[in-house]
C-alpha positions, 0 to 999 in steps of 0.5 A, a space after each residue: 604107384 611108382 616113380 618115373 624119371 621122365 624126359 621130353 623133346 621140345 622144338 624151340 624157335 628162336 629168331 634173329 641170331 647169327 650163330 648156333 651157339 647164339 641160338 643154343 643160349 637164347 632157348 636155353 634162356 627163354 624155356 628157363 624164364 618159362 619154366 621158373 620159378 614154378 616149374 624150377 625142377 625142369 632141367 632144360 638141356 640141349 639135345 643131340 642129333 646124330 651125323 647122317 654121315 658119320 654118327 657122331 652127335 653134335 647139338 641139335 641146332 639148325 640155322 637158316 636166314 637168322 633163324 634158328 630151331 633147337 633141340 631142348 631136352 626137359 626132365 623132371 620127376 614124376 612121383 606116385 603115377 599109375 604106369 609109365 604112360 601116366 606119367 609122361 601124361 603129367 610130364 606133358 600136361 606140367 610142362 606143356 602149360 607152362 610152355 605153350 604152342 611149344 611142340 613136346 615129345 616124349 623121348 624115355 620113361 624110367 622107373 626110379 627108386 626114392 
């Protein structure tokens, strides 16, 4: 049994904001009261996505008509899983309960050391 560091990508939709960075702090907020006080152990983060353009990363953040989607990025621990895959199942299965009809995608599995 290993240790995994697993990272998952969430699609957060956040209404009624002017401004990205608006919508940045509301997801942030909601996916925290979500995740708290069972789940405290998620670190919630804004994603990047790279310019089409230019390469450079900036949030991932897209605003239309006072609507707005943004890009989380959820970590946690996983301890004693079977092989990767088990453990972005469990990271899934803990995070996707406490934030339900909230699409998740796995992004990175790393083996860690305690």
């Amino acid at each position: 049994m290993s240790n995994y560091y697993v990272t998952l990508e969430a699609a957060w939709l956040v209404r009624d904001v002017k401004t990205a960075d608006d919508a940045i702090g509301v997801a942030i907020s909601e996916a925290g009261k979500r995740l708290n006080p069972k789940l405290d152990f998620v670190e919630v983060n804004v994603g990047t996505t790279p310019c089409p353009a230019c390469e450079e990363s900036f949030g991932s953040v897209f605003l239309a008509a006072n609507t707005a989607i943004v890009g989380l990025v959820l970590e946690m621990k996983v301890f004693d899983a079977e092989s990767d895959e088990h453990a972005a199942r469990i990271a899934k299965s803990v995070i996707g309960r406490a934030l339900r009809d909230v699409p998740l995608n796995v992004i990175d599995v790393k083996p860690f050391e305690q």
